[in-house]
C-alpha positions in Angstrom: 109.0 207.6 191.7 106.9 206.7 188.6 104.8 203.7 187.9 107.5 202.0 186.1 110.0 201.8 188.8 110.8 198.5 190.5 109.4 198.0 193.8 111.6 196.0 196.3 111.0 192.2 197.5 109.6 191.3 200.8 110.6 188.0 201.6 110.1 185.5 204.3 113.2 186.3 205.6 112.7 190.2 206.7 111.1 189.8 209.4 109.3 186.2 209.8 109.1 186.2 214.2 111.9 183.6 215.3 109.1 181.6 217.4 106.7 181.6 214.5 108.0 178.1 213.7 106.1 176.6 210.1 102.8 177.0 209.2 101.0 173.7 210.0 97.9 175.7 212.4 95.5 177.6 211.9 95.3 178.8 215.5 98.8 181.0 214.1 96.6 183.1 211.7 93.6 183.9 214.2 90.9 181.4 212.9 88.3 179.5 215.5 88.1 175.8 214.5 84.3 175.8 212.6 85.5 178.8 210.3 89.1 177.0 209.6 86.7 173.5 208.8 84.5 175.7 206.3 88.0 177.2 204.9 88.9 173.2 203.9 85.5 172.8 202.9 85.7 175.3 200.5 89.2 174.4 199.3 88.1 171.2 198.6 85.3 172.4 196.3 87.5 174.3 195.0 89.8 171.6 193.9 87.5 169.5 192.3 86.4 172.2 190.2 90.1 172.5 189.1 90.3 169.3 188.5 87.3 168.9 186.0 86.5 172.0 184.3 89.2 174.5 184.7 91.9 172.9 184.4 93.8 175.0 186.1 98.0 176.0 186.1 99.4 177.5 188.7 102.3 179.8 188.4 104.6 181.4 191.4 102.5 180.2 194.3 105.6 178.3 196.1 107.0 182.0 196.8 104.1 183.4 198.8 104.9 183.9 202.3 103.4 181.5 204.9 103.5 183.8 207.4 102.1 187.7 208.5 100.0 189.4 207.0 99.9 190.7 202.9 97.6 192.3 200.3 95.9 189.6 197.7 95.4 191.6 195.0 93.1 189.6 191.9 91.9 190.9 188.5 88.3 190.3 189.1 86.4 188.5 186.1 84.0 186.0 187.3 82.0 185.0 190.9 84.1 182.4 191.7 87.1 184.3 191.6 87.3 184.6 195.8 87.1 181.0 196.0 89.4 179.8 192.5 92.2 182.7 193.4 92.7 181.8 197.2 91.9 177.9 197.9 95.1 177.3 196.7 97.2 179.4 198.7 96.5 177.1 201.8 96.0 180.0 203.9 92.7 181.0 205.4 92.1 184.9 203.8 89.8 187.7 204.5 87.7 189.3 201.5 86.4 192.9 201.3 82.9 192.2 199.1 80.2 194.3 198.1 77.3 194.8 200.1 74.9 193.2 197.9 76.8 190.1 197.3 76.9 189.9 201.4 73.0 190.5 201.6 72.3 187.5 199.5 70.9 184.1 201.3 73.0 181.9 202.4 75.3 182.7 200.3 76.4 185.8 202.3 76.4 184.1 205.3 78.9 181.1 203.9 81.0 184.2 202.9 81.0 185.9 206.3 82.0 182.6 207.4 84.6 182.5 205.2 86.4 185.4 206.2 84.5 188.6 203.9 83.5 191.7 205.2 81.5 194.3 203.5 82.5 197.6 201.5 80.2 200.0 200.3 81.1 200.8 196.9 82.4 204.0 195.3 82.3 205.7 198.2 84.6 206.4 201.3 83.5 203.3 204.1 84.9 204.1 207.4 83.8 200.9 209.0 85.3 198.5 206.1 89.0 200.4 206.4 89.1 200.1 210.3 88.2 195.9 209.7 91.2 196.0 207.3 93.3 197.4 209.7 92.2 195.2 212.6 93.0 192.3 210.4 96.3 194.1 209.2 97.4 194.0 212.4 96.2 190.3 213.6 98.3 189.0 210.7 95.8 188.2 208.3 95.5 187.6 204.3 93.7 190.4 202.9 92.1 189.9 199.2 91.1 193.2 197.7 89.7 193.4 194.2 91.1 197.2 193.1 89.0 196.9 189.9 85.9 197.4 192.8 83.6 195.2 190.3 83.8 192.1 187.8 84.2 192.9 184.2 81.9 192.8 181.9 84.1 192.1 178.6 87.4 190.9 180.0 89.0 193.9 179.9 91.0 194.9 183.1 88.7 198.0 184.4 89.6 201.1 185.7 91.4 200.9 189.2 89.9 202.2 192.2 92.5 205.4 193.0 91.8 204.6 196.9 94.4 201.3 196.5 97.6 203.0 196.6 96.6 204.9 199.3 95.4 202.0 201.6 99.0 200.3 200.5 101.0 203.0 201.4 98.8 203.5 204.9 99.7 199.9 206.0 103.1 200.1 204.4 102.0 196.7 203.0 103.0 193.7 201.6 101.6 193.1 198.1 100.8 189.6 196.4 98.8 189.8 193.0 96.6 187.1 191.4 96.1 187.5 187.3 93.6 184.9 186.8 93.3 184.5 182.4 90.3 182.9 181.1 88.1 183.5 184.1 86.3 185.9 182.0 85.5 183.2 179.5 84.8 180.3 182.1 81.8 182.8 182.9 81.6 186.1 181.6 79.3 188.1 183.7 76.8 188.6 181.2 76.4 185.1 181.0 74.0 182.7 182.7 76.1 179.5 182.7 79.6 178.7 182.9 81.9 176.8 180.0 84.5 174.2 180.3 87.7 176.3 179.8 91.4 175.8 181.1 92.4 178.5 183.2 96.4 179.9 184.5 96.5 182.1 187.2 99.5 183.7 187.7 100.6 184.8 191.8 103.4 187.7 191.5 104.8 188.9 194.7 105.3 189.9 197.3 105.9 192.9 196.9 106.7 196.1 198.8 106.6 199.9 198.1 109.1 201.9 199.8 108.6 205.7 200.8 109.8 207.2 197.2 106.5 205.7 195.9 103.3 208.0 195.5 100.0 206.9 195.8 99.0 207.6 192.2 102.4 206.0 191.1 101.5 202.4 193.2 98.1 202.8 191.9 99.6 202.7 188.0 101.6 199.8 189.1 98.8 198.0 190.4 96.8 198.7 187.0 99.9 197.6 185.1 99.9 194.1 187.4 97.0 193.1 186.8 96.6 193.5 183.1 95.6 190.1 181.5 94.8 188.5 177.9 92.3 185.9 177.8 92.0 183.6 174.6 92.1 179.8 174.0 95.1 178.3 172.8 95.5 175.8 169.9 95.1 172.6 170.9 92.8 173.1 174.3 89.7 171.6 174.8 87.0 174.5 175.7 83.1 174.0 175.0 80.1 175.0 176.3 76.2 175.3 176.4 73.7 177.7 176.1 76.1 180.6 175.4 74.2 183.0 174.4 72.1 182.9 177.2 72.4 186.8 178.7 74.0 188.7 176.1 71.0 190.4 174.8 71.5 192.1 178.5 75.0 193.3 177.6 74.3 193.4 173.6 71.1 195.6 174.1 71.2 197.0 170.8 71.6 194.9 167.8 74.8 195.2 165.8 73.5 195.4 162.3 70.7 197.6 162.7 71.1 199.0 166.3 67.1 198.1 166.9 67.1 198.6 171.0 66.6 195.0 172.7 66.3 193.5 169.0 68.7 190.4 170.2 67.2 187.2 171.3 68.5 184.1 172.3 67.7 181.4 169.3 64.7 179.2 171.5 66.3 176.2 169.2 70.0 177.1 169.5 70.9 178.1 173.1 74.2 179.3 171.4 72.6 181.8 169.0 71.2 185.0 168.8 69.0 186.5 166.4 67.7 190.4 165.7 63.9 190.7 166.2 64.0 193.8 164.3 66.1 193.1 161.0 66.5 189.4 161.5 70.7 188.9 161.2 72.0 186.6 164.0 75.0 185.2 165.2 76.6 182.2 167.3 78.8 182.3 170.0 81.2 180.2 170.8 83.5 179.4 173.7 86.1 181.9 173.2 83.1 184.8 173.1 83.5 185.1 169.6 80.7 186.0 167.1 80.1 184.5 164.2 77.6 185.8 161.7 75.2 183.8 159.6 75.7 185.0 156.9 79.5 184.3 157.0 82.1 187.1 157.2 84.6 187.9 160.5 84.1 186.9 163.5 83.8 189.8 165.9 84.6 189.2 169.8 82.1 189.9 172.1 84.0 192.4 173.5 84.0 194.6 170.4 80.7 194.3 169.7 80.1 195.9 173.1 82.4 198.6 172.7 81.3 199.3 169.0 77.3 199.5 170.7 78.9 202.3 172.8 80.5 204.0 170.7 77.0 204.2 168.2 75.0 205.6 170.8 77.4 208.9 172.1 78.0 210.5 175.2 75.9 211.0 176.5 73.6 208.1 174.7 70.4 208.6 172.9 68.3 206.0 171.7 67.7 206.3 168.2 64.6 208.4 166.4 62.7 205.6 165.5 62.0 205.2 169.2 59.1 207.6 169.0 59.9 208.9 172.5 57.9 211.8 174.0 60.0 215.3 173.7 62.4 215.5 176.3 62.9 212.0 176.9 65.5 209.7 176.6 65.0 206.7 177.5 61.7 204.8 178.7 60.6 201.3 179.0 56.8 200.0 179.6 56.4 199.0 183.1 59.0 198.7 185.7 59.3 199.9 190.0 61.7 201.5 192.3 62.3 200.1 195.5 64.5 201.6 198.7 67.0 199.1 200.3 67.5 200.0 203.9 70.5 199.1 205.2 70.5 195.4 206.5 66.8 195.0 205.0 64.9 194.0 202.3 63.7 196.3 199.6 60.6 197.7 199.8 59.0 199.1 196.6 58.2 203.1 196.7 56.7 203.0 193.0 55.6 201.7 190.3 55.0 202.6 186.5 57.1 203.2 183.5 60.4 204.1 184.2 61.5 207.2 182.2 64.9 209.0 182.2 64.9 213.2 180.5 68.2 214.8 180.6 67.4 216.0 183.9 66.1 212.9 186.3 64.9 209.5 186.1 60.9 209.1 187.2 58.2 206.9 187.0 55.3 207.7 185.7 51.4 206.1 185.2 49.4 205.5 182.5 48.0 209.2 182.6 51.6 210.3 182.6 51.6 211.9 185.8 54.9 211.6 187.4 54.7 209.2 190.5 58.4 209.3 191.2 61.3 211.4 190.6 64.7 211.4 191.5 67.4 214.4 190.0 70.4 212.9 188.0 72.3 215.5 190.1 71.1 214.1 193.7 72.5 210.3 192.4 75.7 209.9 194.0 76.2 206.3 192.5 75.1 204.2 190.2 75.9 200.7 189.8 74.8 197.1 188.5 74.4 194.4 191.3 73.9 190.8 191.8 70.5 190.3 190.8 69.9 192.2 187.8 69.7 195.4 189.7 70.4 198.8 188.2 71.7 199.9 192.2 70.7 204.1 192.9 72.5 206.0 196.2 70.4 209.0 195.9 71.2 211.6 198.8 72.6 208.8 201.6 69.9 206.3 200.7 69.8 203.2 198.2 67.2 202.6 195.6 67.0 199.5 193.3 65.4 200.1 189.7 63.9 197.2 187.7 63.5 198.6 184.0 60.8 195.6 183.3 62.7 193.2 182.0 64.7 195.4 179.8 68.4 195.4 180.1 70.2 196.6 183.2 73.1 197.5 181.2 71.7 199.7 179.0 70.1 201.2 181.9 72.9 201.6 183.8 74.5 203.5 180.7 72.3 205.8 180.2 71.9 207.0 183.4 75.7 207.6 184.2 75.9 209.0 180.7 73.7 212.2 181.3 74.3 212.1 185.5 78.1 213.0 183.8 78.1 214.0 180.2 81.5 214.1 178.7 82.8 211.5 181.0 84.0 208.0 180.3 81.0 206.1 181.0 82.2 202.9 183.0 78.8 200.4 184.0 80.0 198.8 187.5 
């Protein structure tokens, strides 16, 4: 079976228990009264931000089932996406999140409450997949995010290949969620949200019968949750301070490609301007840049891409960096810190970090090397809530603060020469 094929429908009808009755309680789906109450709580939040500033349409949500167990399955663009996917579905539902997001105060604990459990990210979790299958079993809404992280230009990212598996293990029920313009109510590189109108779209359910292969569900689940996100003529969309955090995914200028040139306009929170050869641009509500000096717009998106594309794979910064032989990368002043599991990080050294071709250290004024780890012992790299440039170096994490510099172009670089020749994909 291929990736195109038509899966069959599961409907309510299949196999809906004959004392299940209709789905006024919240007792039916296994939830104690305080975590049902923060449920509401949340839905009502929810709702008002609907109401106000995303506007939001709704499209094939009266065809969900109100009973058993299924697979939520989102595009995943902004934060909010837990809470503006499933508040309106009416049904309390489980969410498999990221370990950083759940280590974060009071905020992880309002998730736990709300039904999250953690995942450890690009790697095999044991302990997440048996909670999934506990709350397979129990009946439960599941929301999984296949991309395994938010984007950072819209685009739908690369699916984690594990998805078609797990669908195939539970034999499951799939509902997805394409939520368009949640990338441009907040991008990720952004530090506030805008007023846009949003659509999400619920497709399902859906089921995969035995002639499906993993690979060919996992296809189909790319396919699903493709999305375009653009303001239509006519719709109101504004914002402020937009420009706020894209020198952190724009870390090289596009005119002159001056490393960390860009900075934010201190008069014109919606501008940026090059420190280096002095062009700028302004942003507007639909992440489009506009130059100055007239000309195109060029989406934010593309300017990203193109930024990419300048530097290679694997990257190097450009000659008029000055860098010592053998280096590629260095910033001023910056410190490592290990994150034990269910603790707080504790630095292990500081000084200026410095990636070669061969590992990343930190080293003193004098040089000398205070830190080190091998590109080849870093299992994963990754970008986490925070700002944090996130290291799993042999079974242990490490978080790496460049100094102010940006994380992105951190992150790049470092997956660039861990894997040269490989598509270089910042999570």
């Amino acid at each position: 079976m291929t990736a195109a094929a038509t899966p069959s429908v599961a409907t309510d009808e299949t196999k809906v228990p004959a004392d299940f009755g209709d789905y006024p309680k919240h007792v039916r789906d296994g939830w104690s009264w305080p975590r049902f109450l923060n449920f509401e709580w949340a839905r009502f939040l929810t709702w008002i931000l609907h109401s106000t500033v995303t506007r939001v349409k709704l499209h094939g949500i009266a065809g969900l089932p109100k009973w058993g167990p299924y697979l939520l399955l989102p595009n995943h663009t902004t934060s909010a996406d837990p809470f503006l996917i499933t508040a309106p579905i009416g049904r309390p539902c489980h969410y498999m999140a990221s370990v950083a997001v759940l280590r974060l105060p009071l905020v992880g604990w309002w998730l736990r409450q709300l039904g999250a459990f953690a995942k450890i990210k690009y790697i095999k979790d044991k302990e997440s997949m048996q909670i999934t299958q506990r709350l397979w079993d129990a009946g439960q809404i599941i929301t999984i995010f296949p991309e395994g992280r938010r984007s950072w230009d819209g685009q739908t990212q690369r699916i984690a290949p594990g998805i078609g598996r797990l669908i195939k293990r539970l034999d499951a029920r799939v509902v997805y969620a394409r939520a368009k313009n949640g990338y441009l109510f907040q991008p990720r590189w952004a530090k506030y949200p805008r007023y846009i109108p949003m659509e999400i779209e619920y497709d399902g359910p859906h089921h995969y019968g035995e002639d499906w292969s993993e690979e060919a569900i996992a296809a189909q689940v790319n396919a699903k949750l493709q999305v375009q996100h653009g303001i239509a003529p006519g719709q109101r969309a504004w914002g402020w301070r937009m420009a706020h955090g894209l020198p952190n995914l724009l870390w090289a200028c596009p005119s002159c490609s001056a490393l960390e040139g860009l900075q934010v306009d201190p008069k014109d929170g919606d501008r940026v301007r090059c420190s280096a050869c002095g062009a700028g641009w302004r942003i507007d509500a639909a992440a489009q840049l506009h130059p100055d000096e007239g000309g195109p717009a060029l989406s934010v998106g593309a300017a990203y891409h193109a930024q990419l594309d300048r530097f290679g794979v694997p990257p190097r910064g450009p000659a008029s960096a000055g860098l010592p032989a053998g280096v590629v990368l260095q910033a001023k002043h910056g410190r490592i810190a290990r994150v034990p599991r269910g603790g707080k990080p504790v630095t292990v050294a500081e000084g200026a970090p410095t990636l070669t071709e061969q590992a990343l250290e930190l080293r003193g004024p004098d040089g000398a090397v205070r830190w080190r780890a091998a590109l080849t012992d870093m299992e994963t790299i990754s970008i986490e809530v925070g700002n944090r440039v996130q290291l799993r170096i042999q079974g242990e994490l490490f978080d790496l603060d460049p100094g102010g510099e940006s994380i992105l172009k951190w992150g790049h670089f470092l997956l660039g020469w861990r894997s040269p020749g490989h598509p270089v994909e910042v999570g």
